[in-house]
N, C-alpha and C positions, 0 to 999 in steps of 0.2 A: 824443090819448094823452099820457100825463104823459111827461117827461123826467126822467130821474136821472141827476147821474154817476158815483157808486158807489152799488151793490145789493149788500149780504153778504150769504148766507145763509147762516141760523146763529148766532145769538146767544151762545154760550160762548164758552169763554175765545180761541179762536183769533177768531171770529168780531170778538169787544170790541175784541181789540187789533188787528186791521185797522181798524175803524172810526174808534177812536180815532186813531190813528197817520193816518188818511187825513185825516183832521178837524186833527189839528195840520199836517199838510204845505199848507194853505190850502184842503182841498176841502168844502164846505158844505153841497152839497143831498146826502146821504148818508142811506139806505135800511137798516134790518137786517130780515134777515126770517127769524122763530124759530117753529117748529112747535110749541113747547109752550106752556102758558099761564106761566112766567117765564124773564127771563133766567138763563141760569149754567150752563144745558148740564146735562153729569154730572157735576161738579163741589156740583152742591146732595144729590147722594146721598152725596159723600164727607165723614162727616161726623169722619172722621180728620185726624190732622194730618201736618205732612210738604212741607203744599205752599208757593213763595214764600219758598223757602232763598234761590235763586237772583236774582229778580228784587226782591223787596222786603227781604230781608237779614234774614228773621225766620221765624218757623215759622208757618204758618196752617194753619183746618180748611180744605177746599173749599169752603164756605159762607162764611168770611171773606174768602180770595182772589176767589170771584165777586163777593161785595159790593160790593169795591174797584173790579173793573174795571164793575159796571152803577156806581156811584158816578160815575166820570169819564164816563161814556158820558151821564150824564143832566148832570152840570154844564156838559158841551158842549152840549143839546137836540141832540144826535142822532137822528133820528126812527127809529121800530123797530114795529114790530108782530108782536103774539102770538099763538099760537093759528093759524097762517097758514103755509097749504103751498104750497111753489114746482110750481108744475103741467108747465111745458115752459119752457125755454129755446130762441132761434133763433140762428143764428149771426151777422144781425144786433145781435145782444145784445137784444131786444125777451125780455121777461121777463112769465110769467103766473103770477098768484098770485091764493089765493082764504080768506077766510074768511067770518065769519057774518056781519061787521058790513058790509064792502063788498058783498061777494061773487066774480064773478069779475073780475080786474082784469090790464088791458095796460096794461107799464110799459115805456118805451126807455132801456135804460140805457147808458151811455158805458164803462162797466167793469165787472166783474162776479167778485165775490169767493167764491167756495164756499169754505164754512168749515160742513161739515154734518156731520165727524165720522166715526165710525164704530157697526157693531154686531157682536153677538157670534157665531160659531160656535155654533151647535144642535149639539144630538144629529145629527140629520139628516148635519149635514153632515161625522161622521165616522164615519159608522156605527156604533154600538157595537150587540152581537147580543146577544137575548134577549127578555124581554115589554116590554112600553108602560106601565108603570104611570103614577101620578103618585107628585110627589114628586121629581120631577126636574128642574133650573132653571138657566140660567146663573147665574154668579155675581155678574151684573151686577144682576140682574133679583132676584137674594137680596137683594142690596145696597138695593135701592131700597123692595122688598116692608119692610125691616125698618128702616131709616134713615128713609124718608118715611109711610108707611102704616102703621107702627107693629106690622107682623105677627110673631110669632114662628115660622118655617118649617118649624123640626122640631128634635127632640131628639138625633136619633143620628144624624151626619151624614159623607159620605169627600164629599171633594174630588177630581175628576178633572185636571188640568191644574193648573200652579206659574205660571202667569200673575199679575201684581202683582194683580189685581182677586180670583183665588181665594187666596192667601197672607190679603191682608186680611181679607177673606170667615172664614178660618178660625178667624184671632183674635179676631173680631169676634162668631164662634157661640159661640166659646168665654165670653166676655165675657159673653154673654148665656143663660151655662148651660150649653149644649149640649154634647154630649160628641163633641170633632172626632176620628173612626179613623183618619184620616190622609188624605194629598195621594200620589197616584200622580201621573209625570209620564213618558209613551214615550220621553223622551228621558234621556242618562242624564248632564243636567247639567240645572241650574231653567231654568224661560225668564222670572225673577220676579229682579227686582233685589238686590241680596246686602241692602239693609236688611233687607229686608220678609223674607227668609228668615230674617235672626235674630229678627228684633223681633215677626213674627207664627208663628213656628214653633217658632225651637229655643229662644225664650225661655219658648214654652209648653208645651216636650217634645212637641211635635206631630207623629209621625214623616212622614216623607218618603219614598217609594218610586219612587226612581228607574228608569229602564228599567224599569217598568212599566207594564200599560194595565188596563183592564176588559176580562173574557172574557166576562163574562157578567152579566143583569142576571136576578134575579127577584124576581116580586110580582104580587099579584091588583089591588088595587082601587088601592094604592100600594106603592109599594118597597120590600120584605122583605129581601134578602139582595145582595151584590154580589161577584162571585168575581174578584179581579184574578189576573194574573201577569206573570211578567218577558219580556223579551222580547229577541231577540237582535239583532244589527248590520242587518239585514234587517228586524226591526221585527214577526218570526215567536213566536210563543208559543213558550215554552221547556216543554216536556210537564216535570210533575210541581214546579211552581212555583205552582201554583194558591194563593191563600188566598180563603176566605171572611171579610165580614164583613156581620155582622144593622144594618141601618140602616134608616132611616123619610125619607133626604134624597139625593140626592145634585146636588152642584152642579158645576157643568162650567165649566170655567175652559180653554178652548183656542185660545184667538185672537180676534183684532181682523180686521175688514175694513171697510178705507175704504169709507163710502155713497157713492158717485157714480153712481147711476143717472140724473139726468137726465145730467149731464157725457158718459156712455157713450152713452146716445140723441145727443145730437148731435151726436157721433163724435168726440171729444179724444179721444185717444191716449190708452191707459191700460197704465202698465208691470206686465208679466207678473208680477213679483216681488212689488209693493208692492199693488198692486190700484188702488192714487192714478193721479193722474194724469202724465203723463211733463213734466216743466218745465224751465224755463232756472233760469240763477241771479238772476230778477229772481222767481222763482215763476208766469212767464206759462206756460198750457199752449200746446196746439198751435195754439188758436186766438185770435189775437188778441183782446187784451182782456177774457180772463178767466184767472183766478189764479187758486191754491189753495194752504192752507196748513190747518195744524192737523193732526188723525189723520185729516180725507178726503183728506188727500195721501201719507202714511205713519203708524203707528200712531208714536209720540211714548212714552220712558219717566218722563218730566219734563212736570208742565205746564205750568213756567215757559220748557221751549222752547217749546211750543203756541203760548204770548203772543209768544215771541220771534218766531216763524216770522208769527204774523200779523200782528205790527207792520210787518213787513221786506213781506207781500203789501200792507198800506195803503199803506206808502211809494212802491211800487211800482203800484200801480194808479192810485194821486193822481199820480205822472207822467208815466203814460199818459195818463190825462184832459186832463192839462195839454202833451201832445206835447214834453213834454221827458226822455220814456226812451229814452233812445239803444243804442241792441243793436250787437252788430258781428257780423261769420259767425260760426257759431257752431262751437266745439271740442266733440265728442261726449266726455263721460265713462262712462267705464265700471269693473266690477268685476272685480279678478283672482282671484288666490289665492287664496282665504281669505278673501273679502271677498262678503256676503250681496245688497248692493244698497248704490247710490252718490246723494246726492241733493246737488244737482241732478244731473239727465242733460244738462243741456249748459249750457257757459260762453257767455254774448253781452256780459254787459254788464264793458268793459273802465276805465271811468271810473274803479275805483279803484284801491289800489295790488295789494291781495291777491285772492286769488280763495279760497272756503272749500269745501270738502268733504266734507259730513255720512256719515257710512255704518255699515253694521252687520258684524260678522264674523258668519260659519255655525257657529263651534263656538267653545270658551274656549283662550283661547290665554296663555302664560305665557313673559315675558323672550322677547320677538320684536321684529321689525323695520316699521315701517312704508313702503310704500315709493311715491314719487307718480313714476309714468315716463309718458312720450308716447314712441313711435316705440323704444322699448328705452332711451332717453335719460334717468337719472334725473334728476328736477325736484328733489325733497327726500328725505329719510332721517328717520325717526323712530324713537327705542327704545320700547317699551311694557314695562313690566312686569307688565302682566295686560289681557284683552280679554274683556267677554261677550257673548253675543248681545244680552241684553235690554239691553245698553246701546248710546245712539248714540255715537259718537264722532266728531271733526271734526281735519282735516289742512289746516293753508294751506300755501300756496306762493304767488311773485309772479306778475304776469300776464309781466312781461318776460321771464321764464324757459323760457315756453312758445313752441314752435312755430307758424305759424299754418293748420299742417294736422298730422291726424291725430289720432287719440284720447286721451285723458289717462285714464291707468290709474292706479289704488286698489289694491293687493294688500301681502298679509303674507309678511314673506319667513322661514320657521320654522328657528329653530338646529336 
């Protein structure tokens, strides 16, 4: 049986820059393994710009940011293969994969990188009540049908959920004719980054109906009509709020969920909140020697953090291979107030001087307090002048300042 000592799986952009990053930290026999027939993830259906403010200090489509990082990935000869699905994982790290050209294949690897992303919420999985027509698609899956495959989806189209992926989706119908009725969102703020609200909505007078859901859907062979209304702090239909509108599309933009199915079979830990997996601040999960980073570890509003978060798991897995990642007991992080989910779930590794703490708030928060305690002890203080959900944001503090028992809390303290 072959031996490897990193295996990513996953060839996008979290995927790339673990590899890369593991490949400059000195690791060499490096493995990528990517289910579609090219690298670049979901990234080659964005064929917007936007991306690599961050990281390369310019505007890119998602098609030129992938480029870049399959570019570096081949100037190393990092070896990857396409078309090729990860079958079972052991917690020996012994890794099975299979395509047309090998067939089925046992690898032993030394460290093991999940970088497999996410997918989207169906219909299905919020119920929405009425007939089954078609004509109804995530917006992801609009995305791809009309950027890659050149389809046009339909003419009259409403947006269910304000998620960055349905925002773009709308300007994008629009761009190509379509006539967008609008984005309903149950919640009664966007869960889509304030760009993408101007730049894909209010710049196209696109209305917005917040606290709204769909009541109802109708249509025979495809989708005829769509009756929303508003909806109250329980999330209850508000009687006599109804509208209808005559459409031929409607696309569903309501969340992300980390893929970790094999990860879940053999049994990492996986946080109730995020759906990823629960990790240190090295990104190792529960079990030794496999990491995760990218949106199958949390959904990600940047995808220049995605590169970041997997550069940070290569570093981190090349010094596992090399047994020089030093961990110490670990301090449990956790979310208070105000505060949605904390990443990482636990501090180990104390070698540097700061420790960082990624997380999200549960509602929009405006001129408030950030605040980092252990034991009622505050660690730091920060002012914010504005907080959204769909934004991540990050708090340091030093490692000296902390205790070496008890939990390290994240919460907002509201004027």
């Amino acid at each position: 049986m072959k031996t490897v000592d990193i295996v990513v799986i996953g060839g996008g952009s979290a995927g790339l820059a673990a590899a890369i990053s593991a490949y400059d930290q000195g690791i060499r026999n490096i493995l990528v393994l990517e289910k579609e027939p090219y690298l670049g993830g979901i990234l080659l259906q964005c064929i917007h710009n936007g991306f690599g403010l961050h990281h390369f200090k310019e505007e890119l489509t998602g098609p030129e940011y992938a480029f870049r990082y399959t570019e570096e990935l081949q100037k190393r000869n990092i070896d990857y293969r396409l078309n090729t699905m990860v079958m079972d994982i052991s917690s020996d790290l012994t890794l099975h994969y299979a395509n047309t050209e090998e067939g089925y294949v046992f690898i032993q690897a030394k460290a093991i990188i999940c970088a497999t992303g996410c997918s989207e919420r169906t219909r299905g999985a919020i119920n929405i009540p009425g007939d089954r027509p078609a004509g109804i698609l995530t917006a992801g899956l609009a995305q791809k049908y009309m950027n890659i495959d050149g389809y046009q989806i339909g003419k009259k189209v409403f947006i269910l959920g304000s998620g960055d992926i349905g925002l773009i989706m709308a300007r994008r119908m629009r761009l190509e004719g379509a006539d967008v009725l609008g984005v309903a969102e149950i919640m009664p703020y966007s869960n889509g980054l304030n760009r993408n609200l101007v730049q894909c909505l209010f710049d196209y007078q696109i209305p917005l109906y917040l606290s709204h859901t769909i009541k109802k859907i109708i249509g025979k062979t495809r989708v005829e009509k769509i009756v929303i209304a508003k909806v109250d702090e329980q999330f209850q239909f508000i009687e006599g709020t109804e509208e209808t509108f005559e459409i031929d599309t409607l696309l569903l933009s309501v969340g992300l969920i980390p893929s970790n199915p094999i990860l879940e079979k053999l049994g990492v830990n996986i946080h109730p909140r995020t759906k990823g997996p629960i990790v240190d601040d090295n990104l190792q999960t529960s079990i030794p020697g496999i990491f995760a980073c990218g949106n199958s570890l949390h959904v990600h509003d940047l995808v220049d953090f995605v590169s970041e978060e997997g550069a940070q798991a290569g570093k981190a897995a090349a010094l596992f291979v090399k047994n020089q990642l030093k961990t110490h007991p670990p301090l449990k992080v956790e979310n208070g107030k105000g505060v949605s989910y904390v990443l990482p779930q636990y501090l180990k590794s104390r070698d540097t001087e700061q420790f960082e703490i990624r997380f999200r708030v549960n509602k929009p928060y405006q001129n408030v307090t950030l605040i980092v305690k252990q034991q009622n002890l505050v660690i730091k203080k920060m002012r914010k002048a504005f907080l959204f959900p769909a934004e991540m944001e990050v708090i340091t503090g030093k490692f000296c300042d902390l205790m070496e028992n008890g939990p390290v809390t994240v919460e907002v303290e509201d004027e």
